[in-house]
LORO-573882 format. One record per residue: residue in three letters; x, y, z of N, C-alpha, C in turn. Coordinates in steps of 0.02 Angstrom, whole numbers, plus 50000, padded with zeros to 5 digits. Layout:
BEGIN
alaXYZXYZXYZ/...
This chain:
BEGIN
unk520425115351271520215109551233520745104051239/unk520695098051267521235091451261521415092051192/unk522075089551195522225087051122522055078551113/unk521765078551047521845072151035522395066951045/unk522395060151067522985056951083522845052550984/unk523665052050999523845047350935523585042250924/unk523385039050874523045032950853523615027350830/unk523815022350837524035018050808523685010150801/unk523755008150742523504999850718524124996350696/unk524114991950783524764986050769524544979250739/unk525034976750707524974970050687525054965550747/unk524504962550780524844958250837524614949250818/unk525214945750818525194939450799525044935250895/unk525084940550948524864936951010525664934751027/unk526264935050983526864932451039527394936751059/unk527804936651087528294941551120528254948851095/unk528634950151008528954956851015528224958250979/unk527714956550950527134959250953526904964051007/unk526734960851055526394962951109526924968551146/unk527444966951159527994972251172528024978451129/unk527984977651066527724983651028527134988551031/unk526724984251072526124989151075526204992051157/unk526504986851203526644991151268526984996751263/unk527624995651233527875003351215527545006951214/unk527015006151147526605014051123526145014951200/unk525945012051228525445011651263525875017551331/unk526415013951337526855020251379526805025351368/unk526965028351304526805035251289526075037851267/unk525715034051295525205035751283524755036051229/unk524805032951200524805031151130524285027751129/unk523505029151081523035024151099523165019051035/unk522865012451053523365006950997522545002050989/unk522435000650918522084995850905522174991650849/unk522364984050909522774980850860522074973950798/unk522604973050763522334968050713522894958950707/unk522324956850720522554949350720522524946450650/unk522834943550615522734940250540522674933750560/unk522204930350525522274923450533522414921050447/unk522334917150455522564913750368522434903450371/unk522314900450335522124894350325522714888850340/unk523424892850365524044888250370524674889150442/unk524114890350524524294889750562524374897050596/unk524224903050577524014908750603523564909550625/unk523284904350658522694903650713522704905550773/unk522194907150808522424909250880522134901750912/unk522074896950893522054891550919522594885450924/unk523134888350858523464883350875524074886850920/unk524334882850947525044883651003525814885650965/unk525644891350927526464893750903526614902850927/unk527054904650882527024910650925526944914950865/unk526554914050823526204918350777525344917350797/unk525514913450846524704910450833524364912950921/unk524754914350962524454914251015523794918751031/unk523264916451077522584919751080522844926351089/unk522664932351060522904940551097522524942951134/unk521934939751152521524943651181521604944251248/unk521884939851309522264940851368522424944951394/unk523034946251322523464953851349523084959351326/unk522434957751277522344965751254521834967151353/unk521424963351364521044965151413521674965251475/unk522074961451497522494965551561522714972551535/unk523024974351472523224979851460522874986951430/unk522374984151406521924989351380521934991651321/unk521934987751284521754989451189521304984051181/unk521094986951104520584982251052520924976751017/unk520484973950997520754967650940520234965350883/unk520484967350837520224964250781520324958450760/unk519834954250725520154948550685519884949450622/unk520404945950597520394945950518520704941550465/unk520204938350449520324932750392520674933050338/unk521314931250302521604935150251521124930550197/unk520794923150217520554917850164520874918650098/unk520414919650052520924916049971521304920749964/unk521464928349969522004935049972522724927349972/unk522824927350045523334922850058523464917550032/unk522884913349998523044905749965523464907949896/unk523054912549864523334915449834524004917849802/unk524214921249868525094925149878525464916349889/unk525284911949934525614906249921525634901349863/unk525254900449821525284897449765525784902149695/unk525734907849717526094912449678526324918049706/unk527024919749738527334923949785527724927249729/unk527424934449743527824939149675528474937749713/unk528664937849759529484937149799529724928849807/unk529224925849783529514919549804529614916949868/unk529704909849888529594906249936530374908149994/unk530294904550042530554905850085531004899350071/unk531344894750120531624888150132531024881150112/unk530114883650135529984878250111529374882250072/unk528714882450115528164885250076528074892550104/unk528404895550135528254901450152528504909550119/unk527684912350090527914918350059528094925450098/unk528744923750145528484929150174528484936650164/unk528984937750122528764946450102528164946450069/unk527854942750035527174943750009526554945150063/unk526874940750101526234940250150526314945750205/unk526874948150196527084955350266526784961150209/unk526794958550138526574965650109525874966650093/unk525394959850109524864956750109524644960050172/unk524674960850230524544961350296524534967850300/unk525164971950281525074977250285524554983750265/unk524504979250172523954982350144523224983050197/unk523074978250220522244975050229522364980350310/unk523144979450332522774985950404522984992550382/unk523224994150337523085000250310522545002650283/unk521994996850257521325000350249520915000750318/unk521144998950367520924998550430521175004950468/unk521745005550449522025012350496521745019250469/unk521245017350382521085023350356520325023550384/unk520145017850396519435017550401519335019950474/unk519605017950517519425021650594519845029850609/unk520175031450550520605037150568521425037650596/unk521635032150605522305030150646522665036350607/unk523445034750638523885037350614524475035550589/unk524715029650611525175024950581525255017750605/unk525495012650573525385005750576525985005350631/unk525934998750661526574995950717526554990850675/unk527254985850688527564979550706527794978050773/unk527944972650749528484971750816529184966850781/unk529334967150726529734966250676530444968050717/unk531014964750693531544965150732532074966250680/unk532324969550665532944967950634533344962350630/unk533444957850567533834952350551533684947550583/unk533074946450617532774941350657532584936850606/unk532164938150575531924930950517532514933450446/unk532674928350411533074929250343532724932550285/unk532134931450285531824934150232531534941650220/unk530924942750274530584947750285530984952650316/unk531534951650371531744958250391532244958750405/unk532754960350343533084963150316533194971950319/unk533484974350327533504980950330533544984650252/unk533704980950217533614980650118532744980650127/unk532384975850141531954973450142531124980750154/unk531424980750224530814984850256530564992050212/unk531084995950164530705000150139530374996850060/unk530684992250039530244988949972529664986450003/unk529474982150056528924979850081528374986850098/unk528534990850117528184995750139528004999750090/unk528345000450029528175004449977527765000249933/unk527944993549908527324989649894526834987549945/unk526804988449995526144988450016525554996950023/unk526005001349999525625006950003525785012050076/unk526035008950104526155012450189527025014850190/unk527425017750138527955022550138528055027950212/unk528215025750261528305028350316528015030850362/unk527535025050364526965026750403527155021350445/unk527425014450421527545008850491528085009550535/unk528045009250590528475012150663528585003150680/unk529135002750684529324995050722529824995850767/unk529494996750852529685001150894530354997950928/unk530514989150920530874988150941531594988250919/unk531714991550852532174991450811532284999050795/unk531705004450789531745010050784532305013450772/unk532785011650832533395017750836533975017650786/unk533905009450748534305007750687533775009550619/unk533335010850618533035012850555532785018350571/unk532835022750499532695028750473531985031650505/unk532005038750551531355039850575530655041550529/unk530265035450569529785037550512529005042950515/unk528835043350485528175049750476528055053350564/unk527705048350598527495047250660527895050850704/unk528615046450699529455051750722529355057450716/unk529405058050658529445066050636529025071350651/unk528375069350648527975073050684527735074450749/unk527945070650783528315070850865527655067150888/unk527175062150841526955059850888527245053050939/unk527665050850923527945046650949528705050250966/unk528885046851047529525050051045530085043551028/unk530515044150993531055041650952531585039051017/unk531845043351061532385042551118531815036151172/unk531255034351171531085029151214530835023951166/unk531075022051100530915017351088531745013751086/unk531825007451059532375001051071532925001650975/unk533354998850998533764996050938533944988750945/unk533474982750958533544976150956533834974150900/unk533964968250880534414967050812534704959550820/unk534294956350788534554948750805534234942550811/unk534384937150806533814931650834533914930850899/unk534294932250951534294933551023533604936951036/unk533424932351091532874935051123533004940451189/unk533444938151203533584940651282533644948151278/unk533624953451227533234959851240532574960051281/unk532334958251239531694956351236531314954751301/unk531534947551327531364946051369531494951251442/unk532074951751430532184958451473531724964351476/unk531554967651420531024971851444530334969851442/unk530054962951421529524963151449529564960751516/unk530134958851568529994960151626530094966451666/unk530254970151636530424978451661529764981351645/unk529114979051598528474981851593527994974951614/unk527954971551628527824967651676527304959751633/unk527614959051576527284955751539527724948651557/unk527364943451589527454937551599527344931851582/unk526714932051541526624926951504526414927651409/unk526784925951405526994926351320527404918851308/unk527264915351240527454912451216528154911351198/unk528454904151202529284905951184529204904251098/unk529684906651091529954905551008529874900050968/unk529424901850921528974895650900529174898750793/unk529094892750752528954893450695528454897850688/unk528094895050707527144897850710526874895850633/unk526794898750579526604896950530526704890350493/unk526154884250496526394879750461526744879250406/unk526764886250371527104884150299527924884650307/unk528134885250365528714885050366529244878650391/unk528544873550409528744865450420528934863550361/unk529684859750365529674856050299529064850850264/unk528714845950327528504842450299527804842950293/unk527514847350303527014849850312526984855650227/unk527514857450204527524862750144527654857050105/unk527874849350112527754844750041527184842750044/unk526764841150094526114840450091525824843650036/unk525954849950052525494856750030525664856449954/unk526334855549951526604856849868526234851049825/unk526144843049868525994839949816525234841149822/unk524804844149859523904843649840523964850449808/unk524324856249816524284859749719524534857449672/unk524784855149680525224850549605524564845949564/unk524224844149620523594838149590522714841349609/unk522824847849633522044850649645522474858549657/unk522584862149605522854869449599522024874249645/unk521544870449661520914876049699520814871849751/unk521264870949803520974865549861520404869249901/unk520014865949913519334867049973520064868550057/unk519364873450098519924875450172519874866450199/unk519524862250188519534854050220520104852950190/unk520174853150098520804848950097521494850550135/unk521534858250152522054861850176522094857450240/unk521604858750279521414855450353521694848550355/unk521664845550316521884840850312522594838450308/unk523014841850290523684840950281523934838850361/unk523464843350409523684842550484523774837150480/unk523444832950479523344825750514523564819850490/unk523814815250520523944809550472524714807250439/unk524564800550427525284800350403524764801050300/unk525344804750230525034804450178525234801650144/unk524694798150081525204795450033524774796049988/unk525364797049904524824800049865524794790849816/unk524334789849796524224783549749524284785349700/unk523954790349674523974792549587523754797949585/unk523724801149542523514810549524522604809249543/unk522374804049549521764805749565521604804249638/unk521954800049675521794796949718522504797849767/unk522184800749838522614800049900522204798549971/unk522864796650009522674791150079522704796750118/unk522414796650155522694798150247522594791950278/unk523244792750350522924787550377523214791450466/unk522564788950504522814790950545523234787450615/unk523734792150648524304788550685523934785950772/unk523454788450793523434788350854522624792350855/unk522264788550913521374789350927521484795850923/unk521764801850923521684807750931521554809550842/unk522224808350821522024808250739521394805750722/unk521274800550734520704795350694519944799250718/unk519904803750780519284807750792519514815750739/unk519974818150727520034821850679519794819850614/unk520194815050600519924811950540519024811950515/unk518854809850555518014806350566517734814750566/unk518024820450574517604826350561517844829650483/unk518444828150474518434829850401518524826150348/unk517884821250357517874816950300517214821750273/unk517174820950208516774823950161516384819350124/unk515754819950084515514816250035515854814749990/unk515904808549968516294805349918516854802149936/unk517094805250000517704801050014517684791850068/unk518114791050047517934782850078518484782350156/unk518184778750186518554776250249518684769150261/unk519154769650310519284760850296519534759850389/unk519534755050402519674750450455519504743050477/unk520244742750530520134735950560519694732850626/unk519144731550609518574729550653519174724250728/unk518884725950764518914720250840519724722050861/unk520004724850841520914726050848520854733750855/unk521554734150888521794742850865521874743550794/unk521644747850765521704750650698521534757550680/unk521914761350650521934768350613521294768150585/unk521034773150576520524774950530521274777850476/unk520954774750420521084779850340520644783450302/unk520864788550290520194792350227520464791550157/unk520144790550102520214791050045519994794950005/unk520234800849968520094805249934520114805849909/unk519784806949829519724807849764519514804249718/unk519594800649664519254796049630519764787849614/unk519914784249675520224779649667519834773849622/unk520284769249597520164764449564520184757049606/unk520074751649574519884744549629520764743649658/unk521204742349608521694742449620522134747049682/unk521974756249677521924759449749521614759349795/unk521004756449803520854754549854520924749149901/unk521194743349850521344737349875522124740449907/unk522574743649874523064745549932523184750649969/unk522644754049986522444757350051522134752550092/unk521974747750064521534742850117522114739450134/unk522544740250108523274732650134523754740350178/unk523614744550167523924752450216523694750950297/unk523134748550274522484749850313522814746250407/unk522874738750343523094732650388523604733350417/unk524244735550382524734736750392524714740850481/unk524554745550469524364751350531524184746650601/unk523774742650580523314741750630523834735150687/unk523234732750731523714728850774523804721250733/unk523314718950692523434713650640523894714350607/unk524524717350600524914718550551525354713450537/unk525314709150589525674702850564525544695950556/unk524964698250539524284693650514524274691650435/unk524334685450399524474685150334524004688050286/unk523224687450316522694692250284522274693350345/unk521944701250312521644704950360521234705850328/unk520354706550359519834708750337519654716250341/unk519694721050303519734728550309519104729150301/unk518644731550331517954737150324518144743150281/unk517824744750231517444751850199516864753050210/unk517024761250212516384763950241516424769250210/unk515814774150213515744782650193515304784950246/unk515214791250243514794795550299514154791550306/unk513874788950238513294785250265513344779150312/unk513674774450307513794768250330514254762150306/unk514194756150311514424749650287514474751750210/unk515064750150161514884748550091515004740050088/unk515734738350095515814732750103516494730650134/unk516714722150120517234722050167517654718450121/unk518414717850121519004715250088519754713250131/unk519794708050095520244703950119520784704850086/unk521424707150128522044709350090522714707050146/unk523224707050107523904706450152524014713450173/unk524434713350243524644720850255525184723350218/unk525234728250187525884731950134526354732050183/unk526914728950125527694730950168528084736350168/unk528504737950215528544743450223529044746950163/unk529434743250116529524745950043528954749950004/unk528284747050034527534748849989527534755350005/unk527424757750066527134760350112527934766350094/unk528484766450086528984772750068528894773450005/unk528604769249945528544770449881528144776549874/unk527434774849903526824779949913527004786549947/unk527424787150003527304791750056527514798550013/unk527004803950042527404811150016527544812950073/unk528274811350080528884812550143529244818850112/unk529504821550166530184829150165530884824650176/unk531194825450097531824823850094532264830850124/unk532604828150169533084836050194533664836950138/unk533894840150118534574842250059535124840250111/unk535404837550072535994835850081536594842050078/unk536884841350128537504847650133538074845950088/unk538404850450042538794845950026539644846250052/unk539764840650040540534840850075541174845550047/unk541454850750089541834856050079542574851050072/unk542774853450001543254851049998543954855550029/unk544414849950056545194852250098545374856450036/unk545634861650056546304865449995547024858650024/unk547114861349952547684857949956548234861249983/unk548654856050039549174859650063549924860050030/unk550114864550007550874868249987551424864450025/unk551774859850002552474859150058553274863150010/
């Protein structure tokens, strides 16, 4: 009678030590079916980072499955309220590594697996992997030595899988570092050539992209996935707790824009000139709209025009048209929700002894 081969369910985000984690197992023979997470804040396999890259490439040259899987409100969730707290800007990430883990552990029970992968590195990110870190994450997520993270293995404690010899321990790695160049090294010794270089990947770890985010919970604690979508694009500015601008920088923005405008919200532009489209969202007053309409001008190629005639519009059509000066650019930093960087502060000399 064959023996059954081992089951494993990797976490694959599609970039380097992901996918290197599952070649390993795949060496020893190891059958591997991985799971992709997506989430509402750049864990897409559409956008270009290296949490985000398409996996499906390498699963068909190499020969595994792929799941996808939506974490939706689970994740909005863990970011609005991170039992561990935030990272540097909006990012929860032990929540969300203990978030991930849970959801393919009901996956590794549901097809029969036998233990979860990473491709997690030792002391590579500050937050999540920590060598303190990896057995609290694993024990709150329910999976106590069942996750194998093959590229680090030989510095952490052997786990379940080890022990039971389905995996052998002497061919997996002890990487350790934000150096890539392990790495890269053996995925050219197993012949993996195209992989993504070293990317943030998750928007929430942009500064200015996590003040975005902080100020539309601060003023809509249940955003719609559009308002999220929206943070992409645009330069923002908030007018008042009821009312905010987008506006967009370049024709590429301004056709983004024009798909996630919604009912109720207003648009504005400068007819016969280059001009931004702006969206307006929420319940502005005559006063905010008249200076989104002077935003409007500002943007556009009239900007040094003493008055400009701005068009409003909504999904239906024409509402009407207004005549405004373009805002100066004092206006225009009053409004903006910009990422102030912290200031370092200056190390004071010891004093020298004579």
């Amino acid at each position: 009678m064959k023996e059954k081969k081992a089951t494993a369910v990797a976490l694959l985000s599609g970039g380097l030590d992901s996918t290197l984690a599952i070649l390993v197992l795949l060496k020893q023979n190891i059958e591997v079916k991985a799971i992709t997470f997506l989430t509402q804040f750049g864990c897409d396999i559409s956008d270009r980072s290296s949490c985000s890259r398409n996996p499906f490439p390498a699963a068909e040259k190499y020969g595994f499955e792929v799941k996808l899987s939506h974490l939706a409100d689970k994740f909005l969730e863990i970011v609005k309220n991170p039992k561990y707290g935030h990272g540097k800007n909006m990012n929860p990430c032990i929540d969300c590594r203990i978030l991930m883990l849970k959801e393919a552990k009901v996956y590794m029970d549901l097809i029969g697996a036998d233990f979860l992968v990473t491709g997690e590195v030792l002391g590579q990110r500050p937050m999540s992997q920590r060598r303190e870190c990896f057995p609290m994450i694993d024990r709150e997520a329910g999976v106590e030595g069942l996750v194998l993270r093959p590229l680090s293995a030989k510095l952490l404690p052997p786990t379940i899988p080890e022990q039971k010899g389905l995996v052998d321990r002497e061919k997996l790695y002890g990487f350790k570092g934000r150096t890539r160049k392990p790495q890269m090294a053996l995925a050219e010794e197993l012949g993996l050539v195209d992989y993504p270089s070293p990317a943030g990947g998750c928007l929430l770890t942009e500064p200015i992209y996590s003040v975005r985010l902080k100020d539309l919970l601060e003023h809509n604690p249940d955003p719609s996935y559009n308002d999220i979508h929206l943070l992409r694009v645009g330069r923002h500015f908030r007018l008042s707790p009821e009312a905010k601008v987008i506006i967009g920088r370049n024709k590429e923005e301004n056709d983004q824009l024009k798909t996630l405008v919604e009912d109720g919200d207003l648009m504005m532009r400068v007819d016969g000139v280059g001009s931004p489209i702006t969206v307006m969202r929420g319940t502005p007053g005559s006063d905010e709209i008249r200076l989104a309409a002077s935003m409007t001008a500002r943007y556009s190629d009239a900007k040094r025009q003493p008055q400009v005639t701005v068009t409003v519009f909504n999904k239906e059509g024409l509402l009407y048209k207004i005549d405004v000066q373009p805002a100066e650019d004092a206006l225009l930093d009053r409004y903006r929700i910009h990422y102030e960087p912290r200031k370092k502060k200056k190390r004071k000399r010891a004093a020298v002894k004579i």
